[in-house]
C-alpha positions in Angstrom: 218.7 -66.4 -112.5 221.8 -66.0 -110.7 221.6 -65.4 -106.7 222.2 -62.0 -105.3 225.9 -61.0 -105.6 227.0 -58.1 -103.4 230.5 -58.0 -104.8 232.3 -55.2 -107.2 232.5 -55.7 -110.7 236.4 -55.4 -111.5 237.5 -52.8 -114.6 241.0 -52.0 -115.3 242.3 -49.9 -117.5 246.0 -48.2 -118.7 245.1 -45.1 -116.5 242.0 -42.8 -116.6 240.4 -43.7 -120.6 238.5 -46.6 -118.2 236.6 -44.0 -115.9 234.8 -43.6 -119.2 233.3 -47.2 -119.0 233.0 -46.7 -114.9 231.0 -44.1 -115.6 228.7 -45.8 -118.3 228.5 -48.3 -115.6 227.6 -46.4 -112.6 224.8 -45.0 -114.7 223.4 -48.3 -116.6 224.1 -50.4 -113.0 223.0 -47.5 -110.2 223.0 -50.9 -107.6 226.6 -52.2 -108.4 229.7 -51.4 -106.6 232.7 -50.9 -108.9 236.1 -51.7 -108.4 238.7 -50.0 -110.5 242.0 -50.6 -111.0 244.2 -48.0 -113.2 247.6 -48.9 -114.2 249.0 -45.5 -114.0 252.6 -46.7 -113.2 252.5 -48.2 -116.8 250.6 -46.3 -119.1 250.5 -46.1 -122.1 249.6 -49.7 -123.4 248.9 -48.8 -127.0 253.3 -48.3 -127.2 254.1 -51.8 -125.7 254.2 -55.2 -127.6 251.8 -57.6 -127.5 253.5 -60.1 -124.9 253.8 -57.0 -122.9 250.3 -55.8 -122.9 249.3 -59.7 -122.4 251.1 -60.1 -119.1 250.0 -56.1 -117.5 246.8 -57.5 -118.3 247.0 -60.8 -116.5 248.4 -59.4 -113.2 245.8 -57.0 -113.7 242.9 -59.6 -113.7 244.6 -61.6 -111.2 244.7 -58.5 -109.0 240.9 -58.0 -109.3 240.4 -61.4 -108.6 242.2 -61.7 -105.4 239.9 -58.9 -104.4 236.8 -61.3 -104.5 235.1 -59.4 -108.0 232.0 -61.0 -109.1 233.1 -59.8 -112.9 235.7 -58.3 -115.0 235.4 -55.6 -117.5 238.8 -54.3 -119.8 238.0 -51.5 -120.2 241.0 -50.6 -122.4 241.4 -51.2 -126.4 244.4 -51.9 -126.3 244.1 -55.2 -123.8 240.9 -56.2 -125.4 242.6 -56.5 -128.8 245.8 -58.2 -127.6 245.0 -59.9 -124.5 241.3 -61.1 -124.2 241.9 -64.2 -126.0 244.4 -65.1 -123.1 242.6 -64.8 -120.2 240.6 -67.5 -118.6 238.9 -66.1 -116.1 236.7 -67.8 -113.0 234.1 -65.2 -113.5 232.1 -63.4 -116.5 234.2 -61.0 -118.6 233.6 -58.5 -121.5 236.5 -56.5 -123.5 235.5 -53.1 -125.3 236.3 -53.8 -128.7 233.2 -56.6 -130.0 230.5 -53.9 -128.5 231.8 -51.2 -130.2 232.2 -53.0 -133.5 228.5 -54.4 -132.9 226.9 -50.3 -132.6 229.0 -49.1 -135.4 227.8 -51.9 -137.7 224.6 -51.1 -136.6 224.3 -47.7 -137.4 226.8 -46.7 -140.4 226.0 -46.2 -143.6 228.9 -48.1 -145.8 232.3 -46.2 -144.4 233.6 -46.4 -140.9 236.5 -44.9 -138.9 238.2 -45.9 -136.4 240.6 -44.0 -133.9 242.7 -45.6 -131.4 246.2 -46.7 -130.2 248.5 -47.7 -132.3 248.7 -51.5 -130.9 244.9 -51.2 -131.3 244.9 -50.3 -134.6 248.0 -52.6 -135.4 245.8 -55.5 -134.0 243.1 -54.8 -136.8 240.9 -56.0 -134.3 238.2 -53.3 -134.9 238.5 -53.9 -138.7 238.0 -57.6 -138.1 235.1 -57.2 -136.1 233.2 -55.0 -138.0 233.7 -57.1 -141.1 232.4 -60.2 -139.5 229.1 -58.3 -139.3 229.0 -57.1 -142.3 231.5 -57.9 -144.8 230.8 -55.1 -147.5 231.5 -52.0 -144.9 234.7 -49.5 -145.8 236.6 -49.3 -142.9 239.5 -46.9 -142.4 241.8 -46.6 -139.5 244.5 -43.9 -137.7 246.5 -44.8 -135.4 246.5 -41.2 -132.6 249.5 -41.9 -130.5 249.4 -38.5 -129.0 245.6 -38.1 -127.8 246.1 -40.7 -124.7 248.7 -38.5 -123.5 247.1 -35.1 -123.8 244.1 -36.6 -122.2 246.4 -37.8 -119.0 247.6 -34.5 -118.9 244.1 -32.9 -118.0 243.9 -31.0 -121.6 240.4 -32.5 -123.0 239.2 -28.8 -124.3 242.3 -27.6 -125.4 243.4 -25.9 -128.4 246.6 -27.8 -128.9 244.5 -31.1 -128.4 242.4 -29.9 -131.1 244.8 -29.4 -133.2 246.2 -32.5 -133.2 243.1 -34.4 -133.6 242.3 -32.6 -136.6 245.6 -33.7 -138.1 244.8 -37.0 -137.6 240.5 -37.1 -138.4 240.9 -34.9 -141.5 242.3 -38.0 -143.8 239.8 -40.0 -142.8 237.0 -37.4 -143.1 238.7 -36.9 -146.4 237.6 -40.8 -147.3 234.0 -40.4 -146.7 233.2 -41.9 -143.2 229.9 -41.5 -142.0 230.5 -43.5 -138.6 233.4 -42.6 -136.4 234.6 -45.3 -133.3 236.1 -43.9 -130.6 238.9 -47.0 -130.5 240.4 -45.6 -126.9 238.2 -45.3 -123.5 240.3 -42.3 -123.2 238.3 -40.6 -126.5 235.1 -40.4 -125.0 236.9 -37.7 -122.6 237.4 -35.2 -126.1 233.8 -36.3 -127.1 233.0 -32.7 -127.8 236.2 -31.3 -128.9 235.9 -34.1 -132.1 232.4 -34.0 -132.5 233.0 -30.3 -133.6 235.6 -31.5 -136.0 233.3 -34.1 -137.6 230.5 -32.2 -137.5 226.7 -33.7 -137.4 227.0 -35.7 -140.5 229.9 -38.4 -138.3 227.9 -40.5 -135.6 230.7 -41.3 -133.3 230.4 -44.4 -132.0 231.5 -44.6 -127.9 232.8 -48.0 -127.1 232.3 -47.6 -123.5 228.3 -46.6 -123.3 228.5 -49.9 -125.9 230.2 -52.3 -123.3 228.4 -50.8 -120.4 224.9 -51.9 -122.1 226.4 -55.4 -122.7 227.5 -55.4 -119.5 223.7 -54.6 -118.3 222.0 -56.9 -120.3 224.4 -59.4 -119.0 222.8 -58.6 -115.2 219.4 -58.7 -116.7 219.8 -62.1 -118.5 221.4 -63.6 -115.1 224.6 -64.2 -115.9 226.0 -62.8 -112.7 224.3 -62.0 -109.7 222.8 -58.5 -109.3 223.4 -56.7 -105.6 220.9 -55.4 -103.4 223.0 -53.8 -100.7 224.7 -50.4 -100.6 227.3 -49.8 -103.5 230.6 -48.4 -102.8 233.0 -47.5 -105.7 237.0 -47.6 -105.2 239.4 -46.6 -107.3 243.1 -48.5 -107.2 246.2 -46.9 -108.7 249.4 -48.5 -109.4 250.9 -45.0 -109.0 249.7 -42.0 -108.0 251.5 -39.1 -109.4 249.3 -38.2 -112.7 246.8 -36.1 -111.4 244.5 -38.7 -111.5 242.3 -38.7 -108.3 241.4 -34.7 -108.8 240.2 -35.6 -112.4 238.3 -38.8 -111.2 236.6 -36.9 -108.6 235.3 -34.5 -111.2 234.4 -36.8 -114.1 232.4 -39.1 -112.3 230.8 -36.6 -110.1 230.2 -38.9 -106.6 232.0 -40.0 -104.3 234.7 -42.8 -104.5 238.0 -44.1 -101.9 241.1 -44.1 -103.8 244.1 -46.4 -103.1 248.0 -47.1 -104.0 248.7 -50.5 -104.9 251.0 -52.6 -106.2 249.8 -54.8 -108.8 252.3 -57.2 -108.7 253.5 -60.7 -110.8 252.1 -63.6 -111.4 249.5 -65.4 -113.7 246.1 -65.6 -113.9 244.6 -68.5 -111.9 241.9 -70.5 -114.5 238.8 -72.0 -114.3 
């Protein structure tokens, strides 16, 4: 077993789709102190080109690492289908995308969905991923450029986001699926809003409570050090003019210090 560990586990995301992981994390990991980095000055990923969403995500590592994190966790799609491969990292690390394939696998019946940026879907990332565990599964994907957006903007329960959801789920509740995956940490934040337009029969799958639980058993099994001490979670934006700090405040429900940084240049250091 690892030693005791009293620093944050690092998560960085486009803007405010990773709170949903934070949150899985708080609540899985009550003991751990998280350290969150948003990249609000350059949201959206899922627009940019690979090489671009590569190097946000390596001076985003190498931010969290010059901060002294014990871990990293992408907690964005869009990163873990384009960059994870890149990275070589001093310290454990987890993307989103392999535990949401692994619960969706595990629980559909034959057809799955999947929702998410387009560079997500582009990747085929998901599709890949869910076929490696089991080959004979119907998966079907949308690319829904306009829910990250609409969810930045505050309007989770609102009948214009609605709308456009249902544009883009119908086709693919059209084709049969049974399992939906919420391909975007920012989809978890409109959890209700689509469950009501896939109805009961659609088990959507959340990609963040998935990570957060590999994440977990990753503590359990030693693979990091677990803290004893107080926790303390901070929140670092690369800009601050989205709103986000009132909507964190509410969505997590606890306390947490906010802070404007610059991200910066640079590459990852390696092992």
């Amino acid at each position: 077993m690892a030693p005791p560990d009293e620093r944050s586990i690092g998560v960085f995301d486009s803007g405010i789709g990773g709170l949903t992981v934070a949150r899985a994390l708080m609540a899985r990991l009550p003991n751990e102190s998280i350290l969150y980095l948003g990249d609000t000055a350059r949201l959206p990923y899922g627009t940019k080109s690979a090489d671009t969403v590569r190097r946000y995500s390596e001076r985003n590592v190498r931010f969290l690492l010059e901060r002294g994190v014990k871990a990293v966790v992408v907690a964005c799609n869009t990163a873990s289908a384009l960059a994870l491969e890149s990275l070589d990292l001093p310290v454990p690390m987890w993307g989103v995308i392999e535990p949401g394939a692994a619960t969706a696998a595990a629980v559909s019946e034959g057809r799955v969905g999947v929702i998410g940026t387009r560079a997500t879907v582009r990747s085929g990332a998901y599709r890949q991923a869910l076929l490696r565990r089991r080959p004979e599964l119907v998966v079907r994907s949308c690319a829904c450029g306009l829910l990250v957006p609409l969810v930045e903007e505050g309007w989770v329960d609102d009948p214009v986001t609605e709308q456009v959801a249902r544009r883009y789920l119908v086709p693919l509740l059209d084709s049969g699926i049974d399992t939906l995956v919420l391909g975007c940490t920012h989809y978890p934040l409109l959890q209700r809003l689509l469950a009501r337009i896939v109805g009961p029969a659609v088990v959507l799958v959340d990609s963040a409570e998935s990570l957060a639980a590999v994440v977990a058993k990753a503590l359990e099994a030693g693979e990091f050090g677990a803290a004893t001490g107080a926790r303390e979670h901070h929140l670092c934006l690369s800009d601050a003019g989205t709103g986000f700090e009132r909507t964190a405040r509410a969505f997590l429900g606890r306390a947490v210090s906010f802070e404007l940084v610059d991200v910066g240049a640079g590459d990852v250091p390696s092992r």
